[in-house]
Backbone as a chain_set.jsonl record, in Angstrom:
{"seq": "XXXXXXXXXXXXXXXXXXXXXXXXXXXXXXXXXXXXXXXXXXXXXXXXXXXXXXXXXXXXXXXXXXXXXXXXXXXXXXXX", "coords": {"N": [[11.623, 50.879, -18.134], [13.888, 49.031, -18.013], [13.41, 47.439, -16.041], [11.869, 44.886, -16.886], [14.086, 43.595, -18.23], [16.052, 41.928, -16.048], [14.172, 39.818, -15.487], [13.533, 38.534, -17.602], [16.15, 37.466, -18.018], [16.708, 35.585, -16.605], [14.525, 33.391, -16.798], [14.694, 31.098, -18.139], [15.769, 29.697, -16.184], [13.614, 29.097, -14.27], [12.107, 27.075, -15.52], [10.245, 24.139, -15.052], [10.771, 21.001, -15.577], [8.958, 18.918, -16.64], [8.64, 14.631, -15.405], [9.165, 11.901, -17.364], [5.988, 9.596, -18.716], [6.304, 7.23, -17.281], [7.858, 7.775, -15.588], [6.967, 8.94, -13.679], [4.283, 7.295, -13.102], [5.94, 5.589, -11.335], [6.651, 6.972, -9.738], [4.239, 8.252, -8.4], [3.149, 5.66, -7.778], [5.144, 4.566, -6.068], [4.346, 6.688, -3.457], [1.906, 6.459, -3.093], [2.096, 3.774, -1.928], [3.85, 4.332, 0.136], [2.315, 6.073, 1.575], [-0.268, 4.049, 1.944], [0.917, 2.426, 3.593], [2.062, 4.339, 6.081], [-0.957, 4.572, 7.115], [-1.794, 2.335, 7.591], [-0.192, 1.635, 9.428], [-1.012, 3.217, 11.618], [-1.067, 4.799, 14.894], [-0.001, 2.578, 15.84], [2.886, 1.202, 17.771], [4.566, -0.845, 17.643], [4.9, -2.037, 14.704], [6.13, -4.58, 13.314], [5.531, -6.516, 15.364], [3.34, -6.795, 15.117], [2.531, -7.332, 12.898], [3.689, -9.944, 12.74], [2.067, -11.557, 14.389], [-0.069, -11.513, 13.376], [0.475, -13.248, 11.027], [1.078, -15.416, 12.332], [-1.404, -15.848, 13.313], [-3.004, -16.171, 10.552], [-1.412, -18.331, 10.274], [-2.481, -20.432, 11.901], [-4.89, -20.374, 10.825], [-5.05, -21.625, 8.572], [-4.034, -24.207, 9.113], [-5.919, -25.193, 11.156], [-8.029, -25.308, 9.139], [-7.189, -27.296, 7.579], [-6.63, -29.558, 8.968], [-9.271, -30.157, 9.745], [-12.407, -32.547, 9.275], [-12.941, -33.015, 5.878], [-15.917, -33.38, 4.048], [-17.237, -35.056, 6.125], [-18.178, -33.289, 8.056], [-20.813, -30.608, 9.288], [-24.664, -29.711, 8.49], [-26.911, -31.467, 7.396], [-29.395, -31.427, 5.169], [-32.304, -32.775, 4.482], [-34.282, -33.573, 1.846], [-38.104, -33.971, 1.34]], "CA": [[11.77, 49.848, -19.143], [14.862, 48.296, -17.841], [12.695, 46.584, -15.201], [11.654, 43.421, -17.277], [15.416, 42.877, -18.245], [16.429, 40.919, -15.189], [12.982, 38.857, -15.37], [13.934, 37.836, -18.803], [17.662, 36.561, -18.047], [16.326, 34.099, -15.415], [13.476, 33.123, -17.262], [15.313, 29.803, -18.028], [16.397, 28.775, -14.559], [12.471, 29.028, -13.959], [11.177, 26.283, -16.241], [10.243, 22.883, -14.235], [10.854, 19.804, -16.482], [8.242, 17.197, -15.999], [9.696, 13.652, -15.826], [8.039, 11.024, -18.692], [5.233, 9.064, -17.913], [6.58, 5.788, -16.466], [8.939, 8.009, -14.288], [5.588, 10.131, -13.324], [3.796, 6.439, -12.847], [6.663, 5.001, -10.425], [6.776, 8.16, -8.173], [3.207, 7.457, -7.704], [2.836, 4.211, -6.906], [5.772, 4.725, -4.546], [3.632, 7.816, -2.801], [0.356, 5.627, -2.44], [2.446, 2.572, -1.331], [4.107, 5.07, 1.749], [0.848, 6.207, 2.521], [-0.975, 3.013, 2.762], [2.135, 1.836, 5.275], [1.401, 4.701, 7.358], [-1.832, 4.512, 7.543], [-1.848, 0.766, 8.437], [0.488, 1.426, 11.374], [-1.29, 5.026, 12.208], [-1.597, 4.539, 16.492], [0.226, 1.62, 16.299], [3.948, 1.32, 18.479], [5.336, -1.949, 16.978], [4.307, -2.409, 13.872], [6.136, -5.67, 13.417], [5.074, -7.664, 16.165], [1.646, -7.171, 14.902], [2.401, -8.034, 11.41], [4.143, -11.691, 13.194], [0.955, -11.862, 15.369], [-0.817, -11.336, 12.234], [0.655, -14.136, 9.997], [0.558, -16.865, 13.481], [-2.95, -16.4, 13.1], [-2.883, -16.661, 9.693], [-0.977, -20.088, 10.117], [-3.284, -21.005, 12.933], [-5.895, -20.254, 10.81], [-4.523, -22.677, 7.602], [-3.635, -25.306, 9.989], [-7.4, -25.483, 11.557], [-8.605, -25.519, 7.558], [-6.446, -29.04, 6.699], [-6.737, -30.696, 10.103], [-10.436, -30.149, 9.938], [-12.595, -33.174, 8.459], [-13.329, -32.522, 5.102], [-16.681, -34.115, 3.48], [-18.065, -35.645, 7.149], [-18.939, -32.582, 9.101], [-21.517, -30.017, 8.857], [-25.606, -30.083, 8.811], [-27.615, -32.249, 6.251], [-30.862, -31.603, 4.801], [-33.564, -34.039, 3.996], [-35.942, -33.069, 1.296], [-38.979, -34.743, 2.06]], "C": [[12.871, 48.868, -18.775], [14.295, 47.256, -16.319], [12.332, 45.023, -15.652], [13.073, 42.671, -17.883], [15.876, 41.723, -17.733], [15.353, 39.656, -15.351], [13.26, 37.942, -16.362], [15.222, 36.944, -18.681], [17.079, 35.858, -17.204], [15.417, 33.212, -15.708], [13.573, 31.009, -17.567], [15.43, 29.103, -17.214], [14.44, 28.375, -14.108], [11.565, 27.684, -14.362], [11.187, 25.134, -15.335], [9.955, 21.866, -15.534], [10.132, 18.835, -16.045], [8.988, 16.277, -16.075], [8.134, 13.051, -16.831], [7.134, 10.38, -18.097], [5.592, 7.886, -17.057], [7.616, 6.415, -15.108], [7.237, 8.459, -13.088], [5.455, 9.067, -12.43], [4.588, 5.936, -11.627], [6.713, 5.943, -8.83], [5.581, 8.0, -7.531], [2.701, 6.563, -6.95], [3.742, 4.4, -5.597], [5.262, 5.338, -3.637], [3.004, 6.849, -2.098], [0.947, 4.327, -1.621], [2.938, 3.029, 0.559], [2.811, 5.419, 2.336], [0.269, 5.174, 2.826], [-0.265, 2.599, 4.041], [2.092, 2.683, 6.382], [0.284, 4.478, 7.908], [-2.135, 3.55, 8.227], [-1.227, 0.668, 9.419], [0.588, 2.529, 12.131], [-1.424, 4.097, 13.638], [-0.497, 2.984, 16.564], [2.074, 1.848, 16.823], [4.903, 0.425, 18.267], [4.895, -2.83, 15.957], [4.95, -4.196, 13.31], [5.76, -6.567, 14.247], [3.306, -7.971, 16.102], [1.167, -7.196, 13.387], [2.836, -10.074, 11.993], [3.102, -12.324, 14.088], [-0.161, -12.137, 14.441], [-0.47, -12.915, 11.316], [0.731, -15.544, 11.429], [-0.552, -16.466, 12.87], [-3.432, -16.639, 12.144], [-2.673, -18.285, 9.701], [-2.12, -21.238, 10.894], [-4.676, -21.592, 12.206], [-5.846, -21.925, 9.431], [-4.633, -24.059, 8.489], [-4.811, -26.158, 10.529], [-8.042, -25.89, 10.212], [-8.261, -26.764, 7.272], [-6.381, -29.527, 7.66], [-8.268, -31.112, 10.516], [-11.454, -31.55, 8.761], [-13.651, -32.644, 7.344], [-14.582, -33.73, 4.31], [-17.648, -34.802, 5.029], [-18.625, -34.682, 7.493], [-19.757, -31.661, 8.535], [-23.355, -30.938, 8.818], [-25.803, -30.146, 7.553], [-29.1, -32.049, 5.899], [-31.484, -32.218, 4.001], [-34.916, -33.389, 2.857], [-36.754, -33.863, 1.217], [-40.09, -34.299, 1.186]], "O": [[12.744, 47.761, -19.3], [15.035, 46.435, -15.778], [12.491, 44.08, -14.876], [13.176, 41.45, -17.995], [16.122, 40.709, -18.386], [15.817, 38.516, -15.328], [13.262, 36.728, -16.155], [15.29, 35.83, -19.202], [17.261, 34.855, -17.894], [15.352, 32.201, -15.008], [12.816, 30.081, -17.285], [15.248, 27.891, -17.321], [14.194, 27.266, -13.632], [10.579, 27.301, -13.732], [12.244, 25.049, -14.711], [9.021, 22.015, -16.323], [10.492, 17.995, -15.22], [10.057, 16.48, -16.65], [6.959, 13.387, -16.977], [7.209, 10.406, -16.868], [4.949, 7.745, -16.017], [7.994, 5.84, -14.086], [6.849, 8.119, -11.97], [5.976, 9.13, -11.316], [3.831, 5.809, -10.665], [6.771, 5.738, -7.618], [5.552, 7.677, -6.343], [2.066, 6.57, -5.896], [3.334, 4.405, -4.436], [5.513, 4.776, -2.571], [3.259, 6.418, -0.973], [0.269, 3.879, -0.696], [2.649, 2.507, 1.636], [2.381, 5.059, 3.432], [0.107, 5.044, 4.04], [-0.722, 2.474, 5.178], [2.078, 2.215, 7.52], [0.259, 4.185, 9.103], [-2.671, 3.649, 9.331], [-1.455, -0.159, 10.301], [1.467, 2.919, 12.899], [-1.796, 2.924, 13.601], [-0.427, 2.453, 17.673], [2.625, 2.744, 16.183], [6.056, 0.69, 18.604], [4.578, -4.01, 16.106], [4.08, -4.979, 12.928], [5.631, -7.673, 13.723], [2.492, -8.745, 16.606], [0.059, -7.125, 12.854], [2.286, -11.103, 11.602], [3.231, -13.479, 14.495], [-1.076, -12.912, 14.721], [-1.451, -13.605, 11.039], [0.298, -16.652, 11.114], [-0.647, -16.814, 11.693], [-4.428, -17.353, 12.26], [-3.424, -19.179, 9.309], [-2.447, -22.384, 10.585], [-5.356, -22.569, 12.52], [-6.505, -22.96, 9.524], [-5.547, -24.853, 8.262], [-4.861, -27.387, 10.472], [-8.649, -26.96, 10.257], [-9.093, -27.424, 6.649], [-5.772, -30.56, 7.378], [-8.564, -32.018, 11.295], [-11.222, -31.515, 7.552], [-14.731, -32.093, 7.557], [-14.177, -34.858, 4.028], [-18.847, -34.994, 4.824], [-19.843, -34.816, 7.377], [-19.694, -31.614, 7.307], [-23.523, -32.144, 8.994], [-25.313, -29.43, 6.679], [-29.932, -32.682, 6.549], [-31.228, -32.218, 2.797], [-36.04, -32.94, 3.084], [-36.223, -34.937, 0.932], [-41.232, -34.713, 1.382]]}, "num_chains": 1, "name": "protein.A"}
């Protein structure tokens, strides 16, 4: 009988306190936000120079969009 004694005095130290929901919510998002960032630079060796390789071509790509004539080019069809 003196076996469940000890079980009982510790019984306290045992309990795990959830946190509230918005703490819950933040730990989350932080989780999923680390994981996507690995995943997006799984295999990769310099992940910045291919985020700055990434946004040139971005710019490259803008740049081609507003230097390009807008309203002249492109094919016309005739309905007939």
């Amino acid at each position: 009988m003196g076996m469940c004694l000890p079980c009982l005095g510790g019984a306290a130290d045992d309990v795990v306190v959830t946190p509230d929901p918005e703490t819950k919510r933040r730990q989350l998002a932080e989780a999923a936000e680390k994981r996507q960032k690995e995943s997006t630079h799984r295999g990769v060796k310099n992940p910045e120079a291919v985020e700055r390789k990434k946004k040139k071509q971005e710019e490259m790509e803008k740049q081609a969009m507003s230097t390009s004539p807008s309203g002249g080019g492109g094919l016309r069809w005739q309905v007939g």
